[in-house]
N, C-alpha and C positions, 0 to 999 in steps of 0.2 A: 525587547523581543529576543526568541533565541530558536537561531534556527542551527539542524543539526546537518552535516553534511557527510554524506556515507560516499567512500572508495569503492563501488563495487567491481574494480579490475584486481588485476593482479600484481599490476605493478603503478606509476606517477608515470604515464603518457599522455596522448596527445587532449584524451577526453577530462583528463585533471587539469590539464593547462588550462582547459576551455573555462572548467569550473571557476578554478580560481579567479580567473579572469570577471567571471560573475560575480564571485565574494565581493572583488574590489568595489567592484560596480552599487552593489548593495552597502558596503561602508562609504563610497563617497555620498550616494543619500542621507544617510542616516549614520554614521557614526555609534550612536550608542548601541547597533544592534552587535548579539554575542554569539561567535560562531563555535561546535564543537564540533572536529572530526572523526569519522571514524573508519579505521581500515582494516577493510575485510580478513583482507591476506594476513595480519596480524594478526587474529583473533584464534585462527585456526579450529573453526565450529567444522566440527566433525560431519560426515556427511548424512543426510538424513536416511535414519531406517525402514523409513514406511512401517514405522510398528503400529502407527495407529493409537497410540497412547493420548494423545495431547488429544485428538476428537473424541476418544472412547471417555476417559478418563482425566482428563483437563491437560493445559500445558506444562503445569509444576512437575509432572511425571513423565516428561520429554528425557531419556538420558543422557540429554547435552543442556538439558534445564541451566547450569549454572555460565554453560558462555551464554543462551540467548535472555534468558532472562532480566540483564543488566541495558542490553542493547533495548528491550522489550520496555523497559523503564527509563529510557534516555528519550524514546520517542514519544511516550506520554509527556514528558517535563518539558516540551520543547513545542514551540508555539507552530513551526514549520521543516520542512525536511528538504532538502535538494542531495537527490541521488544521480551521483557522476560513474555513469556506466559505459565501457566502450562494447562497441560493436561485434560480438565475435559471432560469427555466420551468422549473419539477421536476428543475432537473438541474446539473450542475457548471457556477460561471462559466468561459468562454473559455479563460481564462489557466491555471484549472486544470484544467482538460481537455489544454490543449495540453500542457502538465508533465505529463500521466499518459501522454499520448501519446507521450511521450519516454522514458518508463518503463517501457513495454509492452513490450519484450524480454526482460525480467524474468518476465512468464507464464511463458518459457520456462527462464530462468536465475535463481530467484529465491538470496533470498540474504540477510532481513532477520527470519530466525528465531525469534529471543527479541525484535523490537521490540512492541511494544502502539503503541496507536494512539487518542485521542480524538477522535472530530469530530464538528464542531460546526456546525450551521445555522439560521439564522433567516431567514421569511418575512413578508411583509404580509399573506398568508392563506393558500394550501396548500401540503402539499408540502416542505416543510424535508424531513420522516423519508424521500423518494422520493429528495431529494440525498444525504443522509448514508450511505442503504440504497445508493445508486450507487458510493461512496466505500470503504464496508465489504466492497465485492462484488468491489472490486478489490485493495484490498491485502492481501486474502491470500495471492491468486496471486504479488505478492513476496516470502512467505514472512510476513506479520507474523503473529504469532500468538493476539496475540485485539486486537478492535478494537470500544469503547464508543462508543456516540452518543446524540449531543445535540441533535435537532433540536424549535425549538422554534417559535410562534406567535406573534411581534411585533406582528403588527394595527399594524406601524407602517413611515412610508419616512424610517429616516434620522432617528431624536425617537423612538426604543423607551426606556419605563421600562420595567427585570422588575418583574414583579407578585412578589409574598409565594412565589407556587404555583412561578412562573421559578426561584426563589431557591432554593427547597428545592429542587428538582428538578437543577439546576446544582450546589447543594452536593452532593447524594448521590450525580449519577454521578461526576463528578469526583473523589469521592473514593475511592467502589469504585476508580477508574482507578491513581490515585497508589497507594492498597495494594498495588493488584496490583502495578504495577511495582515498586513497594518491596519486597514479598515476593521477586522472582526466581522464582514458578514460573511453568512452562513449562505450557502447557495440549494435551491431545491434540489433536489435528488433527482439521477434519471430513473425510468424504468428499470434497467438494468440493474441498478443496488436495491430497489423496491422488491423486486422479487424474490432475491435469497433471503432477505430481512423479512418477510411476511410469509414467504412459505415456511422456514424451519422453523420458527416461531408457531407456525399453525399446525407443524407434525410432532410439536413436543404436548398436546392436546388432543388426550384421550390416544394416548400412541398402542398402538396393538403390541407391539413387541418391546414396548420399555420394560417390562417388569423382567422377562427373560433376559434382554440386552441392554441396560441400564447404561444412558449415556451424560455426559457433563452440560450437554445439550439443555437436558429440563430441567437442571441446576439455574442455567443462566436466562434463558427467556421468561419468566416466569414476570421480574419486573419489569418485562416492555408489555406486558399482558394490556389489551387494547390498542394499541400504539400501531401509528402504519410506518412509522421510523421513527427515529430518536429524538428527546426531547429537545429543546431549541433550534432545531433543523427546521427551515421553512418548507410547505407543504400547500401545495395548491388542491382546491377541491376535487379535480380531476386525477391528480396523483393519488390521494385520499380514496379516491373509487377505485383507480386500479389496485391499492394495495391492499383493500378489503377485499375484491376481486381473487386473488394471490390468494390469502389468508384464507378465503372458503375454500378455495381445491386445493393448499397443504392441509386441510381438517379432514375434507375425506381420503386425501391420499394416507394421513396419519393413520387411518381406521380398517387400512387393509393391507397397507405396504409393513413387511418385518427386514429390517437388516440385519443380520445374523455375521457372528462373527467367532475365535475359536479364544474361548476365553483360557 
């Protein structure tokens, strides 16, 4: 097993303490699992332009292509992901903001299926569970399939001991985390991932405004064509209706909506 573990602060405080503390937890189960880090602030990805390239015109043609792309292929090769973020105003630090903002073409083109996801936050006092709950709400939409969090109460800047209450709490989701990934199953999808998956799939069919405003879009749905999500993802029959549901009103929304843009 290899799971990859993303720095997204700025600096090794208290929310990497916590992490690590995880790692260990995860090697004393299992030993043979392989961990790779990654840190943000190291990487120096420029900040994103809003050019609109990577939705227009695929992600290869992103002008920072060559820092995300690698990161982009770290998280395919890698069976799970635990992202250690701290808390800055109820919300994701800069640098991982600006990495999701690089990401965000994915809403459209997801593509990381069967990954799982742990993340992890600590604060001086509120608001960890607002970061992690911002984190969770996003990487579904690239397709992850289920996503644990860990946000906890430091009451500290930078000198956090966990208490007894951290510890247990750190062991038991962490470890629900590792089973899961360890078992391999796939978990049904909520609503909420069924719907961007079945509508833009249903607006690259018969689109009024593709031939004008040609997007990378109906390059890549074309093979889920039929499909109410991705293949070996379980799917209950009532899911199955909602996202056929979905799939008929992005078809007529396709047939009269143009986005328009200045080429």
């Amino acid at each position: 097993m290899k799971i990859l573990i993303f720095n997204g602060g700025p600096h090794k405080g208290n929310t990497w303490r916590l992490t690590q503390i995880a790692k260990k937890y995860i090697q004393k189960i299992d030993n043979t699992v392989q961990f790779c880090e990654v840190h943000l602030s190291d990487i120096n990805i420029p900040f994103c332009t809003g050019c609109s390239n990577c939705f227009r015109k695929g992600h290869k043609t992103c002008p920072h292509h060559n820092k995300m792309q690698p990161i982009i292929d770290m998280i395919e090769e890698c069976d799970a992901v635990i992202f250690s973020i701290p808390c800055f105003q109820g919300h994701l630090p800069g640098i991982m903001k600006n990495f999701t903002d690089h990401m965000a073409f994915m809403l459209h083109r997801p593509r990381y299926f069967k990954k799982k996801a742990l993340i992890i936050s600590t604060t001086g006092g509120v608001s960890a569970e607002s970061t992690t709950k911002a984190l969770a709400a996003t990487l579904p939409g690239w397709g992850f399939n289920k996503c644990y969090q860990l946000p906890i109460t430091a009451l500290s800047w930078n000198d956090y001991k966990p208490t007894e209450k951290d510890l247990r709490r750190t062991y038991d989701i962490t470890k629900r985390f590792y089973l899961d990934v360890k078992s391999g199953k796939a978990h049904v999808p909520g609503v909420g991932v069924l719907i961007p998956f079945n509508l833009f799939q249903a607006m690259c069919v018969d689109n009024k405004g593709e031939k004008e405003y040609p997007t990378e879009d109906n390059n890549f749905w074309p093979k889920y064509n039929g499909m109410r999500y991705a293949p070996g993802i379980p799917m209950t029959h009532f899911k199955r209706v909602i996202g056929w549901l979905i799939y008929q009103i992005g078809k007529k929304l396709s047939q009269k909506m143009v986005i328009t843009y200045r080429k």
